[in-house]
C-alpha positions as CSV (number, residue, x, y, z in Angstrom):
1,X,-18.0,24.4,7.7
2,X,-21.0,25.7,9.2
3,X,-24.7,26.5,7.5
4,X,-24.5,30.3,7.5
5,X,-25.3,32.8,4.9
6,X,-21.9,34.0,4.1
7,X,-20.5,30.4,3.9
8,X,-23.2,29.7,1.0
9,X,-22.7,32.9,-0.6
10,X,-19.0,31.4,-0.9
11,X,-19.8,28.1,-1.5
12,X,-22.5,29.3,-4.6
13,X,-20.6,32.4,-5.8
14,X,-16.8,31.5,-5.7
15,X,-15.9,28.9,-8.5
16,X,-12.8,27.4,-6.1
17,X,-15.0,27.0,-2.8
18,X,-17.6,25.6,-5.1
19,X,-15.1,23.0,-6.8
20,X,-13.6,22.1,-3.3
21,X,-17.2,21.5,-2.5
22,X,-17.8,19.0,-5.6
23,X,-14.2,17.2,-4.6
24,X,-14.9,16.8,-1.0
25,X,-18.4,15.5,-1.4
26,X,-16.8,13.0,-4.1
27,X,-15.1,11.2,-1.5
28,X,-18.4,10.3,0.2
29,X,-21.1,7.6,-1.2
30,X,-24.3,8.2,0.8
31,X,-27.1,9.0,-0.8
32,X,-27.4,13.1,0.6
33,X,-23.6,13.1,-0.7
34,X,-24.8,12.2,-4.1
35,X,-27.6,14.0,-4.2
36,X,-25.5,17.4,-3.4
37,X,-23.0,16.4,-5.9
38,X,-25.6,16.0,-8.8
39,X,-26.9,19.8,-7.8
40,X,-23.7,21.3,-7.7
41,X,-22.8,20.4,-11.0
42,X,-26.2,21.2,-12.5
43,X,-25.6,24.9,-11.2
44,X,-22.2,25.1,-12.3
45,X,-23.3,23.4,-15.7
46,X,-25.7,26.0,-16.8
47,X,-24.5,28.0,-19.8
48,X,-22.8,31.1,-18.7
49,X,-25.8,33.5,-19.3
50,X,-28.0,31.8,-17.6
51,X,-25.4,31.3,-14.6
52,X,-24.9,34.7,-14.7
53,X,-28.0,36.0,-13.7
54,X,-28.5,32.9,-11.4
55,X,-25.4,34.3,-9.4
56,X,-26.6,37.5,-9.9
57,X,-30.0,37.1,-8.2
58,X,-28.0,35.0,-5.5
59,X,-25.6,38.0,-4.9
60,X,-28.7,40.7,-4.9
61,X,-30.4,38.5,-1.6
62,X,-27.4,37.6,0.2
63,X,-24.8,40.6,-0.3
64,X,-27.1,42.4,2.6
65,X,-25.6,39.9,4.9
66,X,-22.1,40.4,4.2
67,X,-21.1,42.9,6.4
68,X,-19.2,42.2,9.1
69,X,-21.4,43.8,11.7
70,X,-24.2,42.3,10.0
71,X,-23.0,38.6,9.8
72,X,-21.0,38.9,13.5
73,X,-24.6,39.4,14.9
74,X,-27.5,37.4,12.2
75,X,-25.1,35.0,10.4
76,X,-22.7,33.3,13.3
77,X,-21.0,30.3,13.2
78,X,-22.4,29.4,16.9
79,X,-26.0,30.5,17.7
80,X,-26.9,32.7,20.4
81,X,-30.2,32.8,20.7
82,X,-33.5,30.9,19.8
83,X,-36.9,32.2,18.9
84,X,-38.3,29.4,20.9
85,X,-36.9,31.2,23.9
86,X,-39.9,34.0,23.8
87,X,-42.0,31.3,25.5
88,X,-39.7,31.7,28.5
89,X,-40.5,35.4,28.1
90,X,-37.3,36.8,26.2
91,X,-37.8,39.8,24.1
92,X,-36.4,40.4,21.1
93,X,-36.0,44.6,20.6
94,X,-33.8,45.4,16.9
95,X,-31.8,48.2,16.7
96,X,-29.5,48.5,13.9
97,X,-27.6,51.8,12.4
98,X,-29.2,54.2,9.9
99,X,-26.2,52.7,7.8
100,X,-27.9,49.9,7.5
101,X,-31.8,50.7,6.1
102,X,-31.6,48.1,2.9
103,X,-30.3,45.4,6.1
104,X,-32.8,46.4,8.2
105,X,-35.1,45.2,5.7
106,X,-34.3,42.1,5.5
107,X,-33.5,41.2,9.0
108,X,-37.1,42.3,10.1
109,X,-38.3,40.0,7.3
110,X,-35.9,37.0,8.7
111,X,-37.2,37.5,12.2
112,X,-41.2,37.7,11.2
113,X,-40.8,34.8,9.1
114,X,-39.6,33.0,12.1
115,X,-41.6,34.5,14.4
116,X,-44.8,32.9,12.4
117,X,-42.7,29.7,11.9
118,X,-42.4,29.5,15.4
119,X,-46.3,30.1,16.1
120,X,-47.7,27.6,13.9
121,X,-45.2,25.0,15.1
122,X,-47.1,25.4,18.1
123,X,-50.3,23.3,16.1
124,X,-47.6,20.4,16.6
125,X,-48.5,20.4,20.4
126,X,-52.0,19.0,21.7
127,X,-54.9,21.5,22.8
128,X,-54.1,21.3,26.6
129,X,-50.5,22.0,25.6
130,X,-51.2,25.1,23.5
131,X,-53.4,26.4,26.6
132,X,-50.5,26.5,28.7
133,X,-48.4,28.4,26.5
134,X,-47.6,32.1,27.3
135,X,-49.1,34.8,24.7
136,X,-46.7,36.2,22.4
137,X,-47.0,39.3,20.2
138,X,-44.9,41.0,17.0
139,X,-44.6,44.5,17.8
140,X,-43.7,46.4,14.6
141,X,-43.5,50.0,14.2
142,X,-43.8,51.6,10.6
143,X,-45.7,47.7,10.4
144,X,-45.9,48.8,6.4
145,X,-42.1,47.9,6.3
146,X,-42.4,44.3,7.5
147,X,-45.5,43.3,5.1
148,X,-45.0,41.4,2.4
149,X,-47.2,40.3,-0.4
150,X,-45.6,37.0,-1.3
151,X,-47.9,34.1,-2.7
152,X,-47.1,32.0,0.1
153,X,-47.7,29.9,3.1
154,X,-46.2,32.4,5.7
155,X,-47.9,35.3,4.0
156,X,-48.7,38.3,6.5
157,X,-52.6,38.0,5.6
158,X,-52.7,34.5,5.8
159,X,-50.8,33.6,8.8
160,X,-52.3,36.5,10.9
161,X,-56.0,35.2,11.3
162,X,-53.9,31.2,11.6
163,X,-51.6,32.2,14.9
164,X,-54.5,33.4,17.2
165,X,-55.6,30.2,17.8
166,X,-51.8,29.2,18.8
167,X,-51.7,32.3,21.4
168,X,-49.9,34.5,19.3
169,X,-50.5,37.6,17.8
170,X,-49.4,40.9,15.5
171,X,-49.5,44.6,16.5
172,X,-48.8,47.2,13.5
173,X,-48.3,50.7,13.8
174,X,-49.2,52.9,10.4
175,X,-49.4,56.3,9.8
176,X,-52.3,55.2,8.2
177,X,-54.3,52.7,6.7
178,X,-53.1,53.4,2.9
179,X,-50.1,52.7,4.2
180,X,-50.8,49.4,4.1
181,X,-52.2,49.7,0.5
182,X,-48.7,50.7,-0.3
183,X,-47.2,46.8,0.7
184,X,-49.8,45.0,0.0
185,X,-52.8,44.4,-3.0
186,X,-55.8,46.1,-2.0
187,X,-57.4,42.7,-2.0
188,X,-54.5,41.1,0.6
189,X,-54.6,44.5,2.4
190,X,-58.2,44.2,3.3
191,X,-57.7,40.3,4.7
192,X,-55.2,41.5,6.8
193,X,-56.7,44.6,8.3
194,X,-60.1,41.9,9.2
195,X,-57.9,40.2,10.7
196,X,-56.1,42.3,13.0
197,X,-59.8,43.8,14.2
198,X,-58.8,45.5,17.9
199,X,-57.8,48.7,16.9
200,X,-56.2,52.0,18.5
201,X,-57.1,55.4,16.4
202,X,-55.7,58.6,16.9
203,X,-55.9,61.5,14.7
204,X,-56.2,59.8,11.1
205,X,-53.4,61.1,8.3
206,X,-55.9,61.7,5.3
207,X,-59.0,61.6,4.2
208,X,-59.2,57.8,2.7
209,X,-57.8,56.8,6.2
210,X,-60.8,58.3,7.8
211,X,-63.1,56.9,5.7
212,X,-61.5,53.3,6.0
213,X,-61.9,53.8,10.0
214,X,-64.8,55.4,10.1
215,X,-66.4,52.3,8.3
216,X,-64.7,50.4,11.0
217,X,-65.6,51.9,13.9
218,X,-69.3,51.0,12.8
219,X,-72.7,52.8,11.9
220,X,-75.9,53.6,13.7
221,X,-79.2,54.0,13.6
222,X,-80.9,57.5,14.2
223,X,-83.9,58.9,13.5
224,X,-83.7,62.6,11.5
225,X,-86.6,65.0,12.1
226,X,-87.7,67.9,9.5
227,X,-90.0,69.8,9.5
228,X,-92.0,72.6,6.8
229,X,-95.0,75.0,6.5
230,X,-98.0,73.7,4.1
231,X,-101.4,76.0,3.8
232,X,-100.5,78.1,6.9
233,X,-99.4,74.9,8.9
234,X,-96.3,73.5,10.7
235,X,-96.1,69.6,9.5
236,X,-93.3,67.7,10.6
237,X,-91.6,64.3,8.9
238,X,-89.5,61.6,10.7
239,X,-87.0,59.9,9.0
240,X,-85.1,56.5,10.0
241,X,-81.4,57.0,8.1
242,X,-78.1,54.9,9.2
243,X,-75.1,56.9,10.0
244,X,-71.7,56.7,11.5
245,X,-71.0,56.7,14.7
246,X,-68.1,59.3,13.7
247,X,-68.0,61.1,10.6
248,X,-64.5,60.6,8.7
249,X,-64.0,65.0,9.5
250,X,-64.2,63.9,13.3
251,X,-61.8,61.4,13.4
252,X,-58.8,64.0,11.1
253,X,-59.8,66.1,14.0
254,X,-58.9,64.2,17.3
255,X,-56.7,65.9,19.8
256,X,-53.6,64.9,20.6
257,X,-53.4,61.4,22.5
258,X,-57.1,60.9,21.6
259,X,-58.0,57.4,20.1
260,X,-60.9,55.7,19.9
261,X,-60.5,52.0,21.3
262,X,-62.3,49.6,19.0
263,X,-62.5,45.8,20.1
264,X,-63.4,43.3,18.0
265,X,-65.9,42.1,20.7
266,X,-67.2,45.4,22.6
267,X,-68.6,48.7,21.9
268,X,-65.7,51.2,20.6
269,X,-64.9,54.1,23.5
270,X,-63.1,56.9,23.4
271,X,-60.0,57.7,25.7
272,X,-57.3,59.7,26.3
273,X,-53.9,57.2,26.5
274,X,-51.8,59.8,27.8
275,X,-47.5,59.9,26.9
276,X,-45.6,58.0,30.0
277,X,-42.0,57.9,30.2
278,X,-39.9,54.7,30.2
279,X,-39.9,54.4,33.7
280,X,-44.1,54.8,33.9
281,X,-44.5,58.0,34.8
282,X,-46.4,60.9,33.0
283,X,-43.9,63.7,31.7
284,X,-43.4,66.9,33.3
285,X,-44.8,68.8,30.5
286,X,-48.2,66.6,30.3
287,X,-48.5,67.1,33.9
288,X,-48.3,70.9,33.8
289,X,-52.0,70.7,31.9
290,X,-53.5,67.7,33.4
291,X,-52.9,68.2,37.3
292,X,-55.6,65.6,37.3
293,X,-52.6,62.9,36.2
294,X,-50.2,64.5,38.6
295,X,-52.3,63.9,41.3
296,X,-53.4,60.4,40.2
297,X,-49.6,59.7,40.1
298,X,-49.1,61.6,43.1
299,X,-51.4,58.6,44.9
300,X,-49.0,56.0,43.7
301,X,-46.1,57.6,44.9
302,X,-44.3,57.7,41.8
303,X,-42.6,61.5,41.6
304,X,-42.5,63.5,38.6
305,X,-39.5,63.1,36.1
306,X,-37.8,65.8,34.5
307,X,-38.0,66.2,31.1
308,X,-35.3,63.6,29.3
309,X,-34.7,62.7,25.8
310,X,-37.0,60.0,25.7
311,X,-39.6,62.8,25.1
């Protein structure tokens, strides 16, 4: 049979695939044979309680597989596809049924975890090797979803500040960045926001947001100047103090399609990233207030689009 998840949730979780299991693998004497063997009847020897809530845990991971339209797609007996095939350029775009929110889950946590398996096995190759590689990015939207805060090796904040030097990357996209506090322990969430230090902010959600970017965006220096009346004359005091280079109230205020482009390397600026349909041009209804953009993309030659539902 093949290695898929519905064929171990058979083999684990029903007593007669499990015992044809333990007879077939009787009939063979290598070692790995033997060494199966002696598992299997360690999990089925455990007193029933205990191999209760064994299969129970078991069942609570692997019943989101189960599904037909879920296992036709993620849990084949033939694969279709490799992650090592986003060198070559492929993309990988999920879109699953609002049926399926508890799957989506854990798909998107099955594809990151090889999506970061698949970047660090690129340490495996030598230096000039890696240099050749193409860059490759995670894209997640709602990025709060697909963080984890597992103790482990493929941890988000561990493996994110790892898989730059390997030409890979992560791009999240939160409503804000307590969002992020939500997944993650403040301690974890504050690693991983260092680490993924190029930022894009629009108008912030709440006030701790602001205060988070307006931190990041950085301070300055400025000097204040007061002034007063003593015995009939004007005196005047300077005053060195270090500010923000946006006040937290400035950044809940940004118009719409505003951000302020921070790079971990260069001075922050701010810009408008205006909405562009999916074939690259601007939308009717931006162009009717920014002629500007309708005659910037009037010089490429790209027409206006109707409004669609892409919009």
């Amino acid at each position: 049979a093949y290695v898929t998840i519905p064929n171990i949730h058979r083999l684990l979780l029903n007593r007669e695939d499990g015992q044809a299991a333990i007879e077939e693998l009787t009939n063979f004497g290598d070692q790995r044979s033997k060494d199966l063997l002696a598992a299997f009847r360690s999990h089925l020897e455990q007193p029933p309680e205990q191999l209760g809530g064994v299969e129970g845990t078991i069942s609570n991971y692997l019943d989101f597989f189960m599904h037909p339209e879920i296992a036709e797609v993620f849990c084949a007996n033939e694969p279709t596809f490799s992650v090592s095939k986003i060198d070559a350029g492929k993309i990988v775009c999920i879109a699953m049924p609002q049926k399926f929110q508890a799957e989506r889950l854990y798909i998107n946590t099955i594809l990151k975890l090889s999506y970061y398996f698949h970047a660090l096995s690129r340490f495996d190759k030598s230096a000039e090797e890696r240099e050749r590689d193409n860059l490759i990015v995670l894209f997640a939207d709602e990025g709060q979803e697909i963080i984890t805060g597992a103790e482990s090796a493929f941890a988000d904040h561990r493996v994110a500040g790892i898989i730059r030097e390997a030409r890979a990357t992560i791009v999240l996209a939160t409503q804000a960045y307590t969002s992020i506090h939500g997944s993650l322990d403040k301690r974890y969430a504050e690693v991983l926001m260092l680490n993924l230090s190029n930022e894009l902010i629009f108008t912030v959600a709440n006030q701790d947001s602001a205060v988070i970017a307006s931190k990041n965006i950085g301070e300055r220096e400025i000097v204040e100047k007061s002034w007063g009346w003593s015995a009939g004359k004007r005196s005047y005091n300077y005053q060195r103090k270090i500010k923000p280079f946006f006040e937290p109230y400035r950044l809940r205020k940004l118009y719409k399609f505003h951000a302020i482009i921070r790079h971990c390397e260069k001075p922050f600026r701010k810009r408008l990233i205006p909405p562009i349909n999916p074939d690259g041009t601007f939308p009717r209804w931006f162009l009717s207030f920014r002629p500007d953009y309708a005659i910037r993309q009037w010089l490429t030659g790209k027409p206006a689009q109707p409004v669609s539902h892409y919009e």
